[in-house]
C-alpha positions in Angstrom: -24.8 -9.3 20.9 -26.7 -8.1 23.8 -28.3 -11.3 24.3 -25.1 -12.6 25.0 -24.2 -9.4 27.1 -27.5 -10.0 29.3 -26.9 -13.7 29.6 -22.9 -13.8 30.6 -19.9 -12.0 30.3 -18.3 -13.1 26.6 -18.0 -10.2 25.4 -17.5 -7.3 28.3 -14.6 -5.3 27.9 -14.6 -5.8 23.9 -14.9 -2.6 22.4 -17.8 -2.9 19.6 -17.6 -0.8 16.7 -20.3 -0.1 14.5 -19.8 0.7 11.2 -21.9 3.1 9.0 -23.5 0.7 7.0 -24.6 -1.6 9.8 -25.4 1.9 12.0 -27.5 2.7 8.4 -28.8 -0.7 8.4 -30.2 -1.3 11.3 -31.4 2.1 12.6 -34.3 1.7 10.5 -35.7 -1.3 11.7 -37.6 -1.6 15.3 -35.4 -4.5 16.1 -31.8 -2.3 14.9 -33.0 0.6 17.4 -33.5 -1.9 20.1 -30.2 -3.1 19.7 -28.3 -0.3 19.4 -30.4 1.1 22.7 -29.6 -2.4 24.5 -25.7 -1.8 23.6 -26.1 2.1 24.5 -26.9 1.0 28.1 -23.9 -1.6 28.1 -21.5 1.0 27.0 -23.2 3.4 29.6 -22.4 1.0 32.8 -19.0 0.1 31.5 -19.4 -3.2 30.1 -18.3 -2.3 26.6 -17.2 0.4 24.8 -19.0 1.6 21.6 -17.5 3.4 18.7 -19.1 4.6 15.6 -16.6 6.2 13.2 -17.5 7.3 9.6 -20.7 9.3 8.9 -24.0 7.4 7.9 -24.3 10.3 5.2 -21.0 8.8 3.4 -23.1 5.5 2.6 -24.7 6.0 -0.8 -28.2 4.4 -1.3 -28.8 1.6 -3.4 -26.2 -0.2 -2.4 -26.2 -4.4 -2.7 -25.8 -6.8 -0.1 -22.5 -8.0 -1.3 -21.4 -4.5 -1.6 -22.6 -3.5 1.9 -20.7 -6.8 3.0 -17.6 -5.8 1.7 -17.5 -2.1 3.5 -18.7 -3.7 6.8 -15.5 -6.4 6.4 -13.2 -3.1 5.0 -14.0 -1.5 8.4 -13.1 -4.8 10.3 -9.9 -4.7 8.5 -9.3 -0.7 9.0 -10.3 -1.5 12.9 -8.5 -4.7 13.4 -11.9 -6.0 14.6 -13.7 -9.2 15.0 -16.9 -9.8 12.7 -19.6 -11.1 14.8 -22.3 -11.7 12.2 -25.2 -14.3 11.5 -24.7 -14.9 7.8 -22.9 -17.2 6.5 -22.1 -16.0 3.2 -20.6 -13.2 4.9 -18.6 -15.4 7.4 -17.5 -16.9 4.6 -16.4 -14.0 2.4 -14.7 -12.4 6.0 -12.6 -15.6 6.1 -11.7 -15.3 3.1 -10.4 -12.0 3.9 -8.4 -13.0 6.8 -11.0 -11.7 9.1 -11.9 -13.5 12.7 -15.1 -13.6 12.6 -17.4 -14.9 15.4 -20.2 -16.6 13.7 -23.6 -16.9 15.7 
């Protein structure tokens, strides 16, 4: 996403929320911390606005792919969100769901 946010306008005044798994996720990979740092400073000139609701602590470990899918898409749901996402399974299974999802 802040590819797109360095390159054009698409998604400015979206407000982005990150749920705990994908907050769990990616905070322990170089290129998660990046991102989240990249979005930080997008939500810190006004471009978008971040929220992170739950508590990283509530996910359990151990958990599969399918069922971190289906808490990400619960959250969507919860939020009213968009699903901007990269998999396709996971597009897919959002769909199904009656979830928008943006798929890059």
């Amino acid at each position: 996403m802040s590819r797109d946010l360095n390159s054009s306008r698409f998604f400015e005044n979206f407000t982005v929320i990150l749920s705990p798994v994908v907050r769990k996720e990616c905070d322990g990979t170089p290129r998660g911390k990046k991102e989240f740092e990249e979005l930080a400073k997008f939500d810190s000139i006004g471009r978008i606005r971040l929220e992170s609701p739950g508590k990283i602590d509530d996910v359990p470990k151990g958990l599969s792919g399918k069922e971190r899918d289906e808490r990400i898409i619960e959250d969507c749901i919860k939020y009213n969100a968009i699903l901007v996402t990269g998999d396709k399974s996971m597009h897919a299974f959002a769909s199904g769901k009656n979830v928008f999802t943006i798929y890059l």
